[in-house]
C-alpha beads as a LAMMPS data file, in Angstrom:
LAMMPS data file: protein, C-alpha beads

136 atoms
135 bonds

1 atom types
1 bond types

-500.0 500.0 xlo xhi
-500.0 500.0 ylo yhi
-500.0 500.0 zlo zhi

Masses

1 110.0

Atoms # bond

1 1 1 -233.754 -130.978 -47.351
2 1 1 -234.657 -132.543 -44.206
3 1 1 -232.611 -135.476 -44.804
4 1 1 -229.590 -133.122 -45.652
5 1 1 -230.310 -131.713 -42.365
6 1 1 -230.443 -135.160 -40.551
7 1 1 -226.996 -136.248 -41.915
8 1 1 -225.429 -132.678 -40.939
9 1 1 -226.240 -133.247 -37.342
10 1 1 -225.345 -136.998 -36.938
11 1 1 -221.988 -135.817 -39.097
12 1 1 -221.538 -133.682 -36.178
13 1 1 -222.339 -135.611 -33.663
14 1 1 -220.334 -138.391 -34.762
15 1 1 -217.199 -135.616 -34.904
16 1 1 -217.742 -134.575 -31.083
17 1 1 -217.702 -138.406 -30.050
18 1 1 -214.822 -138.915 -31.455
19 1 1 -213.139 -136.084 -30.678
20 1 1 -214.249 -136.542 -26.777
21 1 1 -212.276 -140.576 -26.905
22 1 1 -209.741 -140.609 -24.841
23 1 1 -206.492 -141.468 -26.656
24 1 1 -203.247 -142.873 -25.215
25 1 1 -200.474 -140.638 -24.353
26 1 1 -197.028 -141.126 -25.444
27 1 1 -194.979 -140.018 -22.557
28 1 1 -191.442 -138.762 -22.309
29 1 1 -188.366 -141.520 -21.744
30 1 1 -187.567 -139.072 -18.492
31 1 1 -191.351 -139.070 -17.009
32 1 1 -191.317 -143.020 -17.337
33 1 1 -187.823 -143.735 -16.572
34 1 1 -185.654 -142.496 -13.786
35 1 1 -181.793 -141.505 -14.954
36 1 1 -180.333 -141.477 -11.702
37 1 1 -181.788 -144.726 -10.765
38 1 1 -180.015 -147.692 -12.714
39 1 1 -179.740 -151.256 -12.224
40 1 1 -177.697 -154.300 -14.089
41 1 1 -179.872 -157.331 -14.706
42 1 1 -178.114 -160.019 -16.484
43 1 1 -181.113 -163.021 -17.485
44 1 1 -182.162 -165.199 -20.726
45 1 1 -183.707 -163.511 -23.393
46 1 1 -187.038 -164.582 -23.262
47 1 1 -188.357 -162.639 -26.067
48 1 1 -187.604 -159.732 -28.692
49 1 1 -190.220 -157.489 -30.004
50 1 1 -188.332 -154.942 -33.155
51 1 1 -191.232 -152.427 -33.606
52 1 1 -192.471 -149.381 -33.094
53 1 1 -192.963 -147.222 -31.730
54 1 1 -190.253 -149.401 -29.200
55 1 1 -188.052 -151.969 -29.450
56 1 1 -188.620 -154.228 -26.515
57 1 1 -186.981 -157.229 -24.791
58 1 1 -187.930 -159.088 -22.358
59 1 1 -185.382 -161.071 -19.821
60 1 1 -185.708 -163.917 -17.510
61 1 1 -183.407 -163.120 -14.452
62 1 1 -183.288 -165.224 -11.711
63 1 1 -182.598 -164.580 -8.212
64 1 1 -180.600 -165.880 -5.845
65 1 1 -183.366 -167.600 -4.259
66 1 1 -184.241 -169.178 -7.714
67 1 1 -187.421 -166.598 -8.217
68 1 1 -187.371 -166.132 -11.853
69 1 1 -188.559 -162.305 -12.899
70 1 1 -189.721 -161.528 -16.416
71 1 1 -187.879 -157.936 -17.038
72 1 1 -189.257 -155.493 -19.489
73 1 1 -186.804 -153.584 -21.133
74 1 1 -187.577 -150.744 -23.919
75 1 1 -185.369 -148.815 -26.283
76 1 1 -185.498 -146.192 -28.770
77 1 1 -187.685 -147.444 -32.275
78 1 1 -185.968 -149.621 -34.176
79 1 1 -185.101 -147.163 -37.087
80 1 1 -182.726 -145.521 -34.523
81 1 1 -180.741 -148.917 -33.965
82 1 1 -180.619 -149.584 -37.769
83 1 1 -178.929 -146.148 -38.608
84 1 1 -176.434 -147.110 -35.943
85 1 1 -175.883 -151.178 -37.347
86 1 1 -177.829 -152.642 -34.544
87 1 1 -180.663 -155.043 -35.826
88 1 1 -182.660 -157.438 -33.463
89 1 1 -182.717 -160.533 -35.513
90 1 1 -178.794 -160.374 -36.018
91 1 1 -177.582 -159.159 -32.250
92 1 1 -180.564 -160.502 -29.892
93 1 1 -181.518 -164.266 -29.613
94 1 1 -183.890 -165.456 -27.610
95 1 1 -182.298 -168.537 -25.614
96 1 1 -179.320 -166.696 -24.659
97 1 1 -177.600 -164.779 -21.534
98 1 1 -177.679 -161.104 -21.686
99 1 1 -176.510 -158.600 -19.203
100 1 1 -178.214 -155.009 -19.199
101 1 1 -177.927 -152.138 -17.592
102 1 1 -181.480 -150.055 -17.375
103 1 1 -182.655 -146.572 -16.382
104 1 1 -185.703 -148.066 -14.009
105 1 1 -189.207 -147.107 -13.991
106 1 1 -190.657 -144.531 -11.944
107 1 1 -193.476 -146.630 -10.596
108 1 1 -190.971 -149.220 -9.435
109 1 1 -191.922 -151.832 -11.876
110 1 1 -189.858 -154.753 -13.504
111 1 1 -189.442 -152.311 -16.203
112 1 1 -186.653 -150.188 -17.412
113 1 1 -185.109 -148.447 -20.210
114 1 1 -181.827 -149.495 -22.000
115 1 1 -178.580 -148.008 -21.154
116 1 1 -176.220 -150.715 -22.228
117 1 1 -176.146 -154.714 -22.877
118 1 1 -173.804 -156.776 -22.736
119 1 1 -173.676 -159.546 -25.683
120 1 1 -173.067 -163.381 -24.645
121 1 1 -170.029 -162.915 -26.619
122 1 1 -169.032 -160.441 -24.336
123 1 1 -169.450 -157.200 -26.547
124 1 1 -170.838 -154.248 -24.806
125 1 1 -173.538 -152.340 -26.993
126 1 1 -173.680 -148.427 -25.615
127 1 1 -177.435 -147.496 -26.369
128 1 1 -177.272 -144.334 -24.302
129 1 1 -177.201 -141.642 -26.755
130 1 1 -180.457 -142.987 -27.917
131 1 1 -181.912 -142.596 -24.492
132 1 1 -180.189 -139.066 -24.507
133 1 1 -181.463 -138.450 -27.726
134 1 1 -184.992 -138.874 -26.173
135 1 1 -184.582 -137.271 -23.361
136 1 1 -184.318 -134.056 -25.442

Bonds

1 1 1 2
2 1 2 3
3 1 3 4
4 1 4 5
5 1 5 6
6 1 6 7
7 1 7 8
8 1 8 9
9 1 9 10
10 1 10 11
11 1 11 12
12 1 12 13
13 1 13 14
14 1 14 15
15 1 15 16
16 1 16 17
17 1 17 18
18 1 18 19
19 1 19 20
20 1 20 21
21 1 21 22
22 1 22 23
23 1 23 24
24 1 24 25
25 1 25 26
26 1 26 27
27 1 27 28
28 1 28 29
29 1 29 30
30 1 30 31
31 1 31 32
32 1 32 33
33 1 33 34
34 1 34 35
35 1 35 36
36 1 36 37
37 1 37 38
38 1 38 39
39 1 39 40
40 1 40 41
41 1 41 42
42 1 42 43
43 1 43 44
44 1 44 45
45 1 45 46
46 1 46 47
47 1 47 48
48 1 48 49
49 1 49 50
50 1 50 51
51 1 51 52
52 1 52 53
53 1 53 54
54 1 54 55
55 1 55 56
56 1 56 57
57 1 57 58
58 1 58 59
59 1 59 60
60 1 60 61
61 1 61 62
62 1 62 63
63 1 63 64
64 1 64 65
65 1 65 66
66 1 66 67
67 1 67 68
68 1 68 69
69 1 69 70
70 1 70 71
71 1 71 72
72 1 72 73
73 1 73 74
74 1 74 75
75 1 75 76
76 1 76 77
77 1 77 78
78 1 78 79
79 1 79 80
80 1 80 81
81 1 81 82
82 1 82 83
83 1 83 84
84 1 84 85
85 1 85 86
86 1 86 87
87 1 87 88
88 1 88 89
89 1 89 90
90 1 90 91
91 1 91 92
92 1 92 93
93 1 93 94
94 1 94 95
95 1 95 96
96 1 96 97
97 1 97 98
98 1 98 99
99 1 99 100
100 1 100 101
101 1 101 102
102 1 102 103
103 1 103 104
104 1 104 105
105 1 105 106
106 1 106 107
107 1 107 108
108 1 108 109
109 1 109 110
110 1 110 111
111 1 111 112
112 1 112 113
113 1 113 114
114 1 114 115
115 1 115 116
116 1 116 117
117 1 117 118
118 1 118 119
119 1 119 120
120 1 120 121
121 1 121 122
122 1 122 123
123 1 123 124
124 1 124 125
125 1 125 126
126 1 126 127
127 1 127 128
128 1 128 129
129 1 129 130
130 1 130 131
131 1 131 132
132 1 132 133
133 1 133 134
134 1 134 135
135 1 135 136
């Protein structure tokens, strides 16, 4: 009984713990990112990450004093760009010149989210409605 007892409590112990970690947050796209505050980067794609819970890229965009700048860029999850015939593998390639418009952060980091990019082909890809879509 008194071992019963003893597992009980640790049981619940253990419970409290780990209900008293902190966990991360998943913020909103409009708490991160402001709207009205866009920018157009155009830099060499350094780098493509296609996963949840965002798709990322990350540009090398160089100055005009020759400072080069490693932009972050995040989108919507990469289910979203499927459903609408975008995938990473086929569109993005790392190597190549890319031109994107962001929403910037907040905190006035080299970090924004995706409005539009334009394709070294010269295509423009509208990714908007995804931000809109997560703006709610």
């Amino acid at each position: 009984m008194i071992k019963r007892s003893r597992a009980m409590l640790t049981a619940s112990v253990l419970s409290l713990l780990v209900a008293a970690t902190p966990t991360s947050a998943h913020h909103a796209v409009q708490a991160q990112f402001d709207q009205d505050n866009v920018a157009t980067i155009t830099g060499v794609m350094r780098r493509v990450m296609w996963i949840n819970p965002h798709v990322r890229w990350f540009m090398d965009v160089t100055d005009a004093d020759g400072n080069v700048t490693t932009w972050n860029i995040s989108g919507a999850a990469p289910g979203g760009f499927r459903r609408i015939g975008i995938s990473g593998r086929e569109v993005f390639k790392t190597g190549e010149t890319y031109t994107a418009t962001i929403a910037l952060a907040r905190d006035g980091s080299d970090f924004g989210y995706i409005i539009t990019f334009v394709l070294p082909d010269g295509r423009e890809i509208d990714l908007w409605h995804q931000y809109e879509a997560e703006r709610g």
